[in-house]
gemmi code that builds the backbone of each chain (N, CA, C; Angstrom):
import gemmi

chains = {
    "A": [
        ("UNK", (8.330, -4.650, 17.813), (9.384, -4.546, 18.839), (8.745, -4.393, 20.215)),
        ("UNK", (8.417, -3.618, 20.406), (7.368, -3.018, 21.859), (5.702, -3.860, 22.045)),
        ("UNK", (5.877, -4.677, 22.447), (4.876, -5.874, 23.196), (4.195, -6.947, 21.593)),
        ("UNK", (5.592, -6.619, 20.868), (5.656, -7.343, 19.137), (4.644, -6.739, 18.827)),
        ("UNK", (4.967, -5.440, 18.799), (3.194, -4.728, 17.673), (4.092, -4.690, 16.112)),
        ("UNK", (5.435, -4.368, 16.065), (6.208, -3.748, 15.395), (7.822, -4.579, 15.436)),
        ("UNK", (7.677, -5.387, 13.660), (9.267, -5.975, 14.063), (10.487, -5.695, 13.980)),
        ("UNK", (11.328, -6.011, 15.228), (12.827, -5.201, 14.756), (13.070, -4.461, 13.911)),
        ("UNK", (13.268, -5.431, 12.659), (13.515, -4.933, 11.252), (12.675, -3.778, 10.973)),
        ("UNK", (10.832, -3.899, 11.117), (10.469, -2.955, 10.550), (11.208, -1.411, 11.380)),
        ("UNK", (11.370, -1.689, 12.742), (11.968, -0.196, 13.599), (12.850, 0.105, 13.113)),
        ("UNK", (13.668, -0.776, 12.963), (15.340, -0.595, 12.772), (14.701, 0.781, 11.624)),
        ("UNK", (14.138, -0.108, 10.592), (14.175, 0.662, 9.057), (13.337, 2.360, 9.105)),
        ("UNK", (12.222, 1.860, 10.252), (11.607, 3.637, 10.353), (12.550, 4.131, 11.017)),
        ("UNK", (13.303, 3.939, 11.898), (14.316, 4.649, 13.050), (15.034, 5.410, 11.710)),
        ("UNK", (15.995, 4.746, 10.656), (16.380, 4.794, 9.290), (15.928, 5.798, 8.902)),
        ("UNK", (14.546, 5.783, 8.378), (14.094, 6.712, 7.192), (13.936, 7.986, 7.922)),
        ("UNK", (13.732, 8.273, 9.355), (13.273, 9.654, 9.719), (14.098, 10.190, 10.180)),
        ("UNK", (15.581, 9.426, 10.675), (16.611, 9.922, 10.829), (17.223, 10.985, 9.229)),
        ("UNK", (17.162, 9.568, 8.097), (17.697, 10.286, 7.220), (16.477, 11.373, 6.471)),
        ("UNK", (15.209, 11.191, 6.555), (14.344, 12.824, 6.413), (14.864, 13.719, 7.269)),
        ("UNK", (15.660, 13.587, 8.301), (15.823, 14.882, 9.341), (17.289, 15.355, 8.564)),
        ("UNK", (18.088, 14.546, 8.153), (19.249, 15.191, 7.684), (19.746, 15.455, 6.217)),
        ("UNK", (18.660, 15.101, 5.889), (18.558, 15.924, 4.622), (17.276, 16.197, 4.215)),
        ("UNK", (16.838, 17.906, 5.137), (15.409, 18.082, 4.407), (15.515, 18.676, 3.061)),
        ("UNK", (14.129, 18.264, 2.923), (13.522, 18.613, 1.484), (12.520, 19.434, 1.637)),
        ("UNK", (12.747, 20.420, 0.665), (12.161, 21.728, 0.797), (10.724, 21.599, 0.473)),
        ("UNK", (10.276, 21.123, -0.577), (9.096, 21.032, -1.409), (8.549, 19.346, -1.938)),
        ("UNK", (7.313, 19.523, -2.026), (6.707, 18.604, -2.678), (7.461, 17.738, -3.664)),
        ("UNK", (7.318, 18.551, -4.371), (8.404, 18.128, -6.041), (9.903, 17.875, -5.998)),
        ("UNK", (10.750, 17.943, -4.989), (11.865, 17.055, -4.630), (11.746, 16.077, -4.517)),
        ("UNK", (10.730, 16.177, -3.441), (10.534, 14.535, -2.399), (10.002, 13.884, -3.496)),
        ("UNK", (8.914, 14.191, -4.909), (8.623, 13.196, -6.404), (9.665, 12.861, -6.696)),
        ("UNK", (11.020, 13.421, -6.843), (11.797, 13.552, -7.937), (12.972, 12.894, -7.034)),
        ("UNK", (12.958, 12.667, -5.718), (13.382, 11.750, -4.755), (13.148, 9.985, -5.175)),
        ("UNK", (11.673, 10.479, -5.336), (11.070, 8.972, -5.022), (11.370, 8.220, -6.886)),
        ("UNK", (11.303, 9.368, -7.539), (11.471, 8.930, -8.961), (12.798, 8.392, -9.024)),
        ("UNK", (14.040, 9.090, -8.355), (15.160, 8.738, -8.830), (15.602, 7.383, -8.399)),
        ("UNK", (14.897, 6.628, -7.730), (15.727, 5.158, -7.338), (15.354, 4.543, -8.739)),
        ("UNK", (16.443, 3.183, -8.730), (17.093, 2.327, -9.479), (15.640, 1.222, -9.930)),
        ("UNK", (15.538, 1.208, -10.516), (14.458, 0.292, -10.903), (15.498, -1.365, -11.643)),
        ("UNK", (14.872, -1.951, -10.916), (15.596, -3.330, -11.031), (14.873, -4.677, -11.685)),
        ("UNK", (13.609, -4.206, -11.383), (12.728, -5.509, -11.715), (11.169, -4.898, -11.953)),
        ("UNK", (10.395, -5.868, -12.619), (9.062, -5.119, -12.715), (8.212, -6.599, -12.282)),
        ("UNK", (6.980, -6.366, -11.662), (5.625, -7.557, -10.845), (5.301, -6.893, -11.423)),
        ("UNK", (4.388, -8.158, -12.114), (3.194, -8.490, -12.321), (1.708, -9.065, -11.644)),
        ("UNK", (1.222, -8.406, -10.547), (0.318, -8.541, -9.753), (-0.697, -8.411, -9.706)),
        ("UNK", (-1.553, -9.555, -9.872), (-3.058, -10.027, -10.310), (-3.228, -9.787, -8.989)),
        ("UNK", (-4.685, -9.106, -8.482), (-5.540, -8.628, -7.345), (-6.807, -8.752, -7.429)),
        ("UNK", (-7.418, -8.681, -6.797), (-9.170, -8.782, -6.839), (-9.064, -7.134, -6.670)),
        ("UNK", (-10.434, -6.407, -7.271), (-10.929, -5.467, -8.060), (-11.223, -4.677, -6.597)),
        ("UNK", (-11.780, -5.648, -5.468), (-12.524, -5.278, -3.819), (-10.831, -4.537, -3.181)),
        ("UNK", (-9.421, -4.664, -3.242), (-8.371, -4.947, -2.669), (-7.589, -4.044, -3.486)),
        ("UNK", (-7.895, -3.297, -4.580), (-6.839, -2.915, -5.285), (-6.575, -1.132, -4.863)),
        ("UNK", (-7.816, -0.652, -4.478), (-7.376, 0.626, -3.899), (-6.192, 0.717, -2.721)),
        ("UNK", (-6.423, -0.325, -1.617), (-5.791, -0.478, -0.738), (-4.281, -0.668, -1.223)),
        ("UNK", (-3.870, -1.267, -2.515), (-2.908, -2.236, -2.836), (-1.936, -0.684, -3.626)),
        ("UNK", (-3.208, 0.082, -4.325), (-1.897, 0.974, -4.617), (-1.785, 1.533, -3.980)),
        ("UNK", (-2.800, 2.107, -3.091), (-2.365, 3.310, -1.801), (-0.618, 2.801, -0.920)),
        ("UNK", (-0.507, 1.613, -0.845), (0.973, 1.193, 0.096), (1.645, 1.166, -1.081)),
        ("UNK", (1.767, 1.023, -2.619), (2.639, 0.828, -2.961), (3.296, 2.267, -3.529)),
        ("UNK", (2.354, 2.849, -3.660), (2.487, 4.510, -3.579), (3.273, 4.745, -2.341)),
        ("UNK", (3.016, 4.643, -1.443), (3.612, 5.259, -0.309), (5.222, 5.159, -0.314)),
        ("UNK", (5.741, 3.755, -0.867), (6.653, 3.465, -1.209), (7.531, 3.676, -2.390)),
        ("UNK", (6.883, 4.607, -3.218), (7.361, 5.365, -4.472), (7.396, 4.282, -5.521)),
        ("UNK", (6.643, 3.247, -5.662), (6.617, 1.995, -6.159), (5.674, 2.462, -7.579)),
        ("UNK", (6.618, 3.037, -8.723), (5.864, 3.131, -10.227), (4.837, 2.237, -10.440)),
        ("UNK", (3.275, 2.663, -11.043), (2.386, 1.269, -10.876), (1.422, 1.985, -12.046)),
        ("UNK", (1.237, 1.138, -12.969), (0.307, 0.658, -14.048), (-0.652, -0.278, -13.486)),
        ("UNK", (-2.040, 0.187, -14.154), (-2.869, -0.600, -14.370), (-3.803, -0.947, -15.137)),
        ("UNK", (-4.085, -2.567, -15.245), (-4.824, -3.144, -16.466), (-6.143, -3.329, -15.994)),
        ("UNK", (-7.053, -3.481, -16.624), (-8.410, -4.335, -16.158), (-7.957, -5.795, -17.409)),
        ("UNK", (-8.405, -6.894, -16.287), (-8.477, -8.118, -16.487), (-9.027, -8.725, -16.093)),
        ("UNK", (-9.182, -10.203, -16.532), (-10.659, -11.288, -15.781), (-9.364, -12.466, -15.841)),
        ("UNK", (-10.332, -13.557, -15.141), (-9.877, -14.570, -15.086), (-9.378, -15.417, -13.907)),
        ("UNK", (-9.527, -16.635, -13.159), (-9.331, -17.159, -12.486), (-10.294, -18.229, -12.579)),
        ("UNK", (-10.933, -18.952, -11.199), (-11.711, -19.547, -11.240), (-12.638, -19.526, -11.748)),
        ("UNK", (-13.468, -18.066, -11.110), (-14.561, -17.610, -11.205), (-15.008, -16.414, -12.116)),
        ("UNK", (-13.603, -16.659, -12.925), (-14.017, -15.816, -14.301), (-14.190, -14.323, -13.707)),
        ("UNK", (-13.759, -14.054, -12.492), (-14.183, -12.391, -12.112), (-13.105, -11.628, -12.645)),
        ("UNK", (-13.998, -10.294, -12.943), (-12.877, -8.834, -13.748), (-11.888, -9.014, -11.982)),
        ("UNK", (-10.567, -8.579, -12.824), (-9.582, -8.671, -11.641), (-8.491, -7.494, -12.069)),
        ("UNK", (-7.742, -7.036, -11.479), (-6.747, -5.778, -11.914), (-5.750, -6.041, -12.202)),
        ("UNK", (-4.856, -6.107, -13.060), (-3.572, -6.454, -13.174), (-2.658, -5.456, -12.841)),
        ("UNK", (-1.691, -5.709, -12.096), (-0.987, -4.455, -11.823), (0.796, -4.145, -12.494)),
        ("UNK", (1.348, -3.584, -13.155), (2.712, -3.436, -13.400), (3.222, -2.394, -12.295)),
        ("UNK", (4.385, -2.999, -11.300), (4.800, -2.548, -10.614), (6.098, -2.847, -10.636)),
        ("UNK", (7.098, -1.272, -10.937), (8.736, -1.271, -11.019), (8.904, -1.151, -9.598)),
        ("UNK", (10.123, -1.996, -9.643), (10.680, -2.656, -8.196), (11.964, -1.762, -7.821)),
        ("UNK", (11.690, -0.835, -7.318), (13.239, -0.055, -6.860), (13.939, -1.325, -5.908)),
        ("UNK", (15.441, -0.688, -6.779), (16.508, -2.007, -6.041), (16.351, -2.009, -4.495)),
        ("UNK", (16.370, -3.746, -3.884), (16.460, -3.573, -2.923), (14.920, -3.594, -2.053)),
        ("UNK", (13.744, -3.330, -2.417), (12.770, -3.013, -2.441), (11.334, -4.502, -2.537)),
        ("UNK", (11.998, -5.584, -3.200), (11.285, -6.449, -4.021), (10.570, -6.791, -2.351)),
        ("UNK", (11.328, -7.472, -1.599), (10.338, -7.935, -0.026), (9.180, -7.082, 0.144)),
        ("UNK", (9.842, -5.898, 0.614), (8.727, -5.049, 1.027), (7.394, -4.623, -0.003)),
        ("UNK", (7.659, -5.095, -1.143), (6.500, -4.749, -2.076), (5.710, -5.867, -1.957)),
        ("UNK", (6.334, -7.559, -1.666), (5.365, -8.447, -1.247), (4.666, -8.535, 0.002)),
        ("UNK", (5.143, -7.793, 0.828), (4.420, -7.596, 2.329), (3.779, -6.924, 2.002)),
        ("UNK", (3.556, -5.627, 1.436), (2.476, -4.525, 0.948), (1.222, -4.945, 0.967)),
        ("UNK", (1.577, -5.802, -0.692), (0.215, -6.301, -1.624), (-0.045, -7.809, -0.071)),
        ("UNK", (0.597, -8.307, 0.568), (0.509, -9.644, 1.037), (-0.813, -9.101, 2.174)),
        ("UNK", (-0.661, -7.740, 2.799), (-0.750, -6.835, 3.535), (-2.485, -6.181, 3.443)),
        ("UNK", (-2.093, -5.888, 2.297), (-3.310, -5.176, 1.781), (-4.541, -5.770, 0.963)),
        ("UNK", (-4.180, -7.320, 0.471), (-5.178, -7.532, -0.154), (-4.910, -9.127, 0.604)),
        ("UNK", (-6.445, -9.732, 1.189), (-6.653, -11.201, 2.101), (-6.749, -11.824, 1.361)),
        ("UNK", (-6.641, -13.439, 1.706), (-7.452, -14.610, 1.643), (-8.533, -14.232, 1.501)),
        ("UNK", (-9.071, -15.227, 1.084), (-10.888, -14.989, 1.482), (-11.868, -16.174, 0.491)),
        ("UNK", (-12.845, -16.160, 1.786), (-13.336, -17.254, 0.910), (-14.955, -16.924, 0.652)),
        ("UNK", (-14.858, -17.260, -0.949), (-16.576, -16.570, -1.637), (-17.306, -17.781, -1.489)),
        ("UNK", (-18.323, -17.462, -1.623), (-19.645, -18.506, -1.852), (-20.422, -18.754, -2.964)),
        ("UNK", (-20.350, -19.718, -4.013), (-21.114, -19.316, -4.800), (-22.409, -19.655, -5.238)),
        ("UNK", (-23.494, -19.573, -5.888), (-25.190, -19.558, -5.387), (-25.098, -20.919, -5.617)),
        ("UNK", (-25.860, -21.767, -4.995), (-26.547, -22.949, -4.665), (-26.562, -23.431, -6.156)),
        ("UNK", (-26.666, -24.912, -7.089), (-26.989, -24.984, -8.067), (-28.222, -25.734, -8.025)),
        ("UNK", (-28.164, -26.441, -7.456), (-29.398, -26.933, -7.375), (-30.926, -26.821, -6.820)),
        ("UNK", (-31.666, -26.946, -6.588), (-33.315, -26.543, -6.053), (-32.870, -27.812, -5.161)),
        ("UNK", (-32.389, -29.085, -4.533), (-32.735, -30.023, -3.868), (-32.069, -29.282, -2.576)),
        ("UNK", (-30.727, -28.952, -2.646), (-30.468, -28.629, -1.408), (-29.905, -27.271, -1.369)),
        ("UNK", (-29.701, -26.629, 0.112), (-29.628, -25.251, -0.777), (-27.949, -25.148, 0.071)),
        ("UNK", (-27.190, -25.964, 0.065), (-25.929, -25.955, 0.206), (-24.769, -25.472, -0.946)),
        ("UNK", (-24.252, -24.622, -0.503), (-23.342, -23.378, -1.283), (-21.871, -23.960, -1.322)),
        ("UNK", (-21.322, -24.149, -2.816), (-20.332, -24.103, -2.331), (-19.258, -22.978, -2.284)),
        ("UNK", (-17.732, -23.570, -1.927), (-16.894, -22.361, -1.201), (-15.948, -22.239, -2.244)),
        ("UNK", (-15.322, -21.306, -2.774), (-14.141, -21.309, -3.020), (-13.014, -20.672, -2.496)),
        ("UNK", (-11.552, -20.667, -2.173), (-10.830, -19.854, -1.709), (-10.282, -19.052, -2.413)),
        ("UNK", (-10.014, -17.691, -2.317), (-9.599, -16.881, -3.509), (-8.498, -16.305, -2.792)),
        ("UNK", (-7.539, -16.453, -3.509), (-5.828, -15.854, -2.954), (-5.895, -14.145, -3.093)),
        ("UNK", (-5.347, -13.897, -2.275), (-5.688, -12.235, -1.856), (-4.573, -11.303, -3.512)),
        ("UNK", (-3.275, -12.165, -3.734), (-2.734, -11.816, -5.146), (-1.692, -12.701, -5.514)),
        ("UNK", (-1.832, -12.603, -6.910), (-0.966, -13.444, -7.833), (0.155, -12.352, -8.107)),
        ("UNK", (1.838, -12.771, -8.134), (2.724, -12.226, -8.559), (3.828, -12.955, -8.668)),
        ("UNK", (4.040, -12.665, -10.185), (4.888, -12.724, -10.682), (6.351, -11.788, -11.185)),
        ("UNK", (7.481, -11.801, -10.704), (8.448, -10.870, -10.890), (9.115, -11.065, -12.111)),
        ("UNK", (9.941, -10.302, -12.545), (10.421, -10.473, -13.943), (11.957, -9.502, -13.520)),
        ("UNK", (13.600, -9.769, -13.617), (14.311, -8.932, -13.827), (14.242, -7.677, -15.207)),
        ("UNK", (14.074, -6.741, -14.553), (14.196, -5.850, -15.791), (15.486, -5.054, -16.164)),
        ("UNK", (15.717, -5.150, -17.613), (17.486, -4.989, -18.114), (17.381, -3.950, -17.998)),
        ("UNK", (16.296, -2.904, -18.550), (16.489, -1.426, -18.450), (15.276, -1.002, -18.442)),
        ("UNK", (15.485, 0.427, -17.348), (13.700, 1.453, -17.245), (14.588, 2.266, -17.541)),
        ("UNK", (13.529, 3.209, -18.259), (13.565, 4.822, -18.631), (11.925, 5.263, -18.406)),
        ("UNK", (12.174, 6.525, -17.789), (11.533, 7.798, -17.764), (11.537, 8.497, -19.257)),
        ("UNK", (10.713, 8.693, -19.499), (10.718, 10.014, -20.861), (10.085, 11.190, -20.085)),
    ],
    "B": [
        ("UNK", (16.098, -12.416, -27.841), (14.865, -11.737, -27.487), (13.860, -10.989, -26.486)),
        ("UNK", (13.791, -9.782, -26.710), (13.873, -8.495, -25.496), (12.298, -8.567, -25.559)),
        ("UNK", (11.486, -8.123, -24.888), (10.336, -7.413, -24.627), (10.395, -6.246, -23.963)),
        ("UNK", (9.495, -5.076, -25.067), (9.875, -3.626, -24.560), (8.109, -3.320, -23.999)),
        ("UNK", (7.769, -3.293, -23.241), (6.941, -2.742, -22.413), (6.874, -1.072, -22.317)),
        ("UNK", (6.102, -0.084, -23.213), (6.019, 1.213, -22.740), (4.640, 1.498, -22.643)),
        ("UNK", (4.965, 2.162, -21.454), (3.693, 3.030, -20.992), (3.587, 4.412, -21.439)),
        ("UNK", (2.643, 4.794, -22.164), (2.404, 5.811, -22.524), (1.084, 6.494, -22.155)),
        ("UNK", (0.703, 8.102, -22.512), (-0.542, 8.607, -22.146), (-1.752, 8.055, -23.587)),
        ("UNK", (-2.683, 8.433, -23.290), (-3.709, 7.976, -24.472), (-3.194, 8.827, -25.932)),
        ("UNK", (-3.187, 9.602, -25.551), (-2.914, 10.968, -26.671), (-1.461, 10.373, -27.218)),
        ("UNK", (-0.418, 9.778, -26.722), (0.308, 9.761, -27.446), (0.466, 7.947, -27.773)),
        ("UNK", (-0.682, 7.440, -27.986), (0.005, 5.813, -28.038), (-0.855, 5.883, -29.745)),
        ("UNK", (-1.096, 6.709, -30.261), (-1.538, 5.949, -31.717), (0.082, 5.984, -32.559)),
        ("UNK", (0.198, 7.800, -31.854), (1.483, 8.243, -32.773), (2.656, 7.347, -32.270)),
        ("UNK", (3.091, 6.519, -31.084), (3.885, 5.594, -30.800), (3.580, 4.367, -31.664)),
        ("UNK", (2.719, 3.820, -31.585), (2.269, 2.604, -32.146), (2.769, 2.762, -33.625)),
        ("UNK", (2.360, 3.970, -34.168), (2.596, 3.986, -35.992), (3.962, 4.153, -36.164)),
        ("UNK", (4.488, 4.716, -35.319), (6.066, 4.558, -35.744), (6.715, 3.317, -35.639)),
        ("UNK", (6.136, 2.504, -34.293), (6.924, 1.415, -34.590), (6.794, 0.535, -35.262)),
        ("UNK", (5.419, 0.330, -35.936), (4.857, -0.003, -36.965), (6.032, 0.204, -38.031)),
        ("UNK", (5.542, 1.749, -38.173), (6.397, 2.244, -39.889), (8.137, 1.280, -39.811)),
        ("UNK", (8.444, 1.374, -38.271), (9.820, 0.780, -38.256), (9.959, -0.860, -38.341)),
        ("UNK", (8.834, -1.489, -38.333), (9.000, -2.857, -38.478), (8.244, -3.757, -37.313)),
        ("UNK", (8.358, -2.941, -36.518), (8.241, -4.024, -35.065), (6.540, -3.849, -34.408)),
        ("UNK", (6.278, -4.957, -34.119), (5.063, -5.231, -33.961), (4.876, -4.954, -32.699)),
        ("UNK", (3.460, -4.593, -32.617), (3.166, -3.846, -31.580), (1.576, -3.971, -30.679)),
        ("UNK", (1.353, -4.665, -29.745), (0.410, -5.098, -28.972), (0.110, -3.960, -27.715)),
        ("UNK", (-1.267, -3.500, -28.272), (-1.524, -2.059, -27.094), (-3.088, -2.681, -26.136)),
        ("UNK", (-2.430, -2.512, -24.908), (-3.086, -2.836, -23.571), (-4.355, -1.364, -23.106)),
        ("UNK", (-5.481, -1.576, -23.001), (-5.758, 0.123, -22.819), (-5.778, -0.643, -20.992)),
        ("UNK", (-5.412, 0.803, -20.695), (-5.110, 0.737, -19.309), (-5.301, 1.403, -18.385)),
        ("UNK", (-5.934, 1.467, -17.271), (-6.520, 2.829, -16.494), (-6.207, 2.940, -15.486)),
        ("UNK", (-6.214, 4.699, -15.495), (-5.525, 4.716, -14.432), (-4.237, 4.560, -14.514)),
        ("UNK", (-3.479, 3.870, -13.057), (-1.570, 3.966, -12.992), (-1.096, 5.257, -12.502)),
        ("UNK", (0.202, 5.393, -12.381), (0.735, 6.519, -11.948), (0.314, 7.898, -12.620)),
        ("UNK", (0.079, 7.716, -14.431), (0.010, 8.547, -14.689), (-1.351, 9.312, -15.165)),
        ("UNK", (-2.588, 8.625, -14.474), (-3.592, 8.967, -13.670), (-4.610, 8.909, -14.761)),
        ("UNK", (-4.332, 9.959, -15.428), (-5.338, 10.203, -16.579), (-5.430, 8.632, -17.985)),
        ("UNK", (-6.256, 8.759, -18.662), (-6.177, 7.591, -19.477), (-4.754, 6.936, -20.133)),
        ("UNK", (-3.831, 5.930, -19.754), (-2.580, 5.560, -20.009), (-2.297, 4.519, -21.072)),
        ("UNK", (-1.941, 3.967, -21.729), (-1.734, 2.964, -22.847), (-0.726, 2.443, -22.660)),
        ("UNK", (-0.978, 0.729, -22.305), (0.040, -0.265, -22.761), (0.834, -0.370, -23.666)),
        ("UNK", (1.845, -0.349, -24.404), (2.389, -0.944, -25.493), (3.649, -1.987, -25.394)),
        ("UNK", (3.326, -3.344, -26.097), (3.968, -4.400, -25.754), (5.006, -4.597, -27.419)),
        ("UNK", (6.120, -4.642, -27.357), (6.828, -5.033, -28.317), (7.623, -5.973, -28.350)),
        ("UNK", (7.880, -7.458, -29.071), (8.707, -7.880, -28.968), (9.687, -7.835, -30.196)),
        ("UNK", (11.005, -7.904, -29.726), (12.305, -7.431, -30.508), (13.254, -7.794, -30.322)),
        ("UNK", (13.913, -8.057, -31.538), (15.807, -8.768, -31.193), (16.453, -7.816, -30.388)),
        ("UNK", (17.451, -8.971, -29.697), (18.070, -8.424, -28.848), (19.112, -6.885, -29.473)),
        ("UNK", (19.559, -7.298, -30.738), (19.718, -6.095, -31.176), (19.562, -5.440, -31.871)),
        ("UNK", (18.199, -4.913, -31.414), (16.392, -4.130, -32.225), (16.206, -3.515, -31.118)),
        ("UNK", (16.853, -3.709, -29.920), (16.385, -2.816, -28.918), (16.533, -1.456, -28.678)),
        ("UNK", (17.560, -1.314, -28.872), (17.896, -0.490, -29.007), (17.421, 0.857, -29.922)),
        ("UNK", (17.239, 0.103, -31.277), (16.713, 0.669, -32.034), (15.056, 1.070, -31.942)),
        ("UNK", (14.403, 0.622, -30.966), (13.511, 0.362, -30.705), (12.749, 1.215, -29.728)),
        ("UNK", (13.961, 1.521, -29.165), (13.601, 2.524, -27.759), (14.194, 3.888, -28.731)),
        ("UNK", (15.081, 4.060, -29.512), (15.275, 4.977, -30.160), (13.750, 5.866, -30.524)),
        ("UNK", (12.976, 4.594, -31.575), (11.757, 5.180, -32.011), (10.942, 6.085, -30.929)),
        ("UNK", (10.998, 4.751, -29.696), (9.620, 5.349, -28.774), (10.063, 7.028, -28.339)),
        ("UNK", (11.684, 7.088, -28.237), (11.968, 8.815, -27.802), (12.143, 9.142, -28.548)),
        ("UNK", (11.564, 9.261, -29.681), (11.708, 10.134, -30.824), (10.103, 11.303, -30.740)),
        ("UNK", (9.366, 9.964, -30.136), (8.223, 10.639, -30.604), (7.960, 11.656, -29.520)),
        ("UNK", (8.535, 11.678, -28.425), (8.237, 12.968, -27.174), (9.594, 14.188, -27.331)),
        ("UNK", (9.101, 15.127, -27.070), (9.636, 16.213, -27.140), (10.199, 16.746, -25.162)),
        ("UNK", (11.284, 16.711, -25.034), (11.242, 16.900, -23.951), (10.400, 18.416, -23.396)),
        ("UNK", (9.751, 18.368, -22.642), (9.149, 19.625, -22.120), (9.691, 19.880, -20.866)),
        ("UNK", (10.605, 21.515, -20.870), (11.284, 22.349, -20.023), (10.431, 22.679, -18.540)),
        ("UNK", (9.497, 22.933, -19.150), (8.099, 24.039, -18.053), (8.052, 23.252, -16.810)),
        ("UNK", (7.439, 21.695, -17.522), (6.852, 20.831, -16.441), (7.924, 19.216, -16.695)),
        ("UNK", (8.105, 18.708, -15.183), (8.998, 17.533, -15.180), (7.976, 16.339, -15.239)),
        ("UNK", (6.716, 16.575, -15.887), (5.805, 15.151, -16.003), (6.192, 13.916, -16.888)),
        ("UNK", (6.696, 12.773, -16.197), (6.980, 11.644, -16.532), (6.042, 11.354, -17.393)),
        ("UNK", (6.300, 11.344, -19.293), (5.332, 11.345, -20.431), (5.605, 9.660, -20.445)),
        ("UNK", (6.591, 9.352, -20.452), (6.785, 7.458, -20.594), (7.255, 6.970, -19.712)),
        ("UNK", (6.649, 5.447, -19.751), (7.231, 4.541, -18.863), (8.164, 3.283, -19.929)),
        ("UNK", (9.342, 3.033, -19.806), (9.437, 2.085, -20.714), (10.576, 0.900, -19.710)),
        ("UNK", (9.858, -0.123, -19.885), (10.596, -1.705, -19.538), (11.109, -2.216, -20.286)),
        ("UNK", (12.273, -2.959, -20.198), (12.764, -3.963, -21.152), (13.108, -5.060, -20.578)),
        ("UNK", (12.421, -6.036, -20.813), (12.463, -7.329, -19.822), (13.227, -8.388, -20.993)),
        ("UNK", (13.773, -9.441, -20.387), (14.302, -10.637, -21.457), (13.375, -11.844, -21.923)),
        ("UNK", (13.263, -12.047, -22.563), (11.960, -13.174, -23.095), (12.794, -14.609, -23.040)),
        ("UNK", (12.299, -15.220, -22.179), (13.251, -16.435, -22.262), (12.764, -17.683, -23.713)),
        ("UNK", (11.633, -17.372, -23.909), (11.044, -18.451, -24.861), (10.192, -17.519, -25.793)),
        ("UNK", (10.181, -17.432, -27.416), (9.326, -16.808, -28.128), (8.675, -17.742, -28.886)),
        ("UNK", (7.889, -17.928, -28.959), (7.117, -18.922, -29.837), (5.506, -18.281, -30.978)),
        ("UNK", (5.583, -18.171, -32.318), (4.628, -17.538, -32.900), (3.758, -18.980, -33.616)),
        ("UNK", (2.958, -19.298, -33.224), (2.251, -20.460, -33.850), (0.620, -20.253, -34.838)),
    ],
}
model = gemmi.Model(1)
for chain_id, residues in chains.items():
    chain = gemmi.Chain(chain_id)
    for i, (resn, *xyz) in enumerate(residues, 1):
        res = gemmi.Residue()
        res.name, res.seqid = resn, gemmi.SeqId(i, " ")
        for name, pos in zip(("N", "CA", "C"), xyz):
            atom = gemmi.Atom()
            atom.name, atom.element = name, gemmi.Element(name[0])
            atom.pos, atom.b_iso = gemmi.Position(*pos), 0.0
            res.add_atom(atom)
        chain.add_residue(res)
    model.add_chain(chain)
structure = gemmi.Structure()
structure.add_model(model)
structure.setup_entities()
């Protein structure tokens, strides 16, 4: 909004959330869990990440009370261990969980060693910062 | 045809797994690290008729005991729709 550091939407929505933290505080830690636990879970991603990107990836989706499992997995081009992530989608929520991960984990492009002794030209590959796939989910439970 | 997705802690995915076993339904376990529930967590993947689900999620809360003391989220459980099952 202010010299476009910050868009509308995102203000509009913090203006939102700290208004409504001011009018209904929460006393303790363990509300504000039991806050973040109680939204509607609607859908669950499936989000393949590179292994370099994945701290970053749950730290925002945490922030967002975004339930998150994780797998170790391989596979892509380059056969690298990669993280798989299960992430429940509070309703309403699904955008902002792709800006997160879109956010937190780059493009990027690897190099990989020379094969030959004639020339010592490398080639490139581009590696997508994450793979996701969404799925509607009929029902979550907590135990 | 449903797919039941539960997340469980390490400690409790043998005794999940054997029940749903003992109950019929087959059962594919992911080991998994880490996740919300921090300490060592277990995949478990089931697929099941649509009306097995039910019965299905019955088993998995059978096997936790609710605990009063502490509000620690012991399961995670999904139930997603399988659009295509194919066993070849």
């Amino acid at each position: 909004l202010r010299d476009s550091i910050i868009s509308e939407e995102t203000y509009t929505q913090l203006v939102k959330e700290v208004d409504s933290a001011l009018t209904e505080p929460r006393s303790n830690l363990v509300e504000l869990l039991l806050y973040n636990s109680q939204q509607r879970i609607t859908g669950l991603k499936v989000i393949i990440v590179q292994e370099t990107d994945v701290e970053n990836i749950i730290a925002s989706l945490n922030r967002l009370g975004v339930p998150i499992t994780r797998l170790s997995s391989s596979g892509g081009f380059l056969k690298r261990e990669n993280i798989t992530l299960l992430a429940g989608v509070p309703d309403g929520k699904d955008d902002m969980i792709t800006k997160a991960v879109a956010r937190a984990g780059k493009n990027r492009v690897e190099f990989l060693p020379a094969s030959s002794e004639i020339t010592d030209m490398t080639a490139s590959v581009s590696i997508s910062g994450a793979t996701i796939f969404t799925f509607d989910v009929e029902r979550y439970e907590e135990i | 045809m449903k797919m039941v997705i539960a997340i469980v802690k390490d400690t409790d995915a043998e005794k999940v797994s054997q029940a749903l076993l003992a109950a019929g339904f087959r059962v594919t376990q992911l080991a998994t690290t880490g996740g919300f529930l921090r300490g060592g967590a277990t995949t478990l993947m089931t697929g099941v008729e649509n009306e097995e689900v039910e019965q299905a999620l019955r088993v998995i809360r059978e096997q936790f005991t609710p605990s009063q003391e502490n509000d620690d989220k012991q399961a995670t459980l999904y139930v997603l729709n399988v659009k295509d099952f194919k066993r070849v």
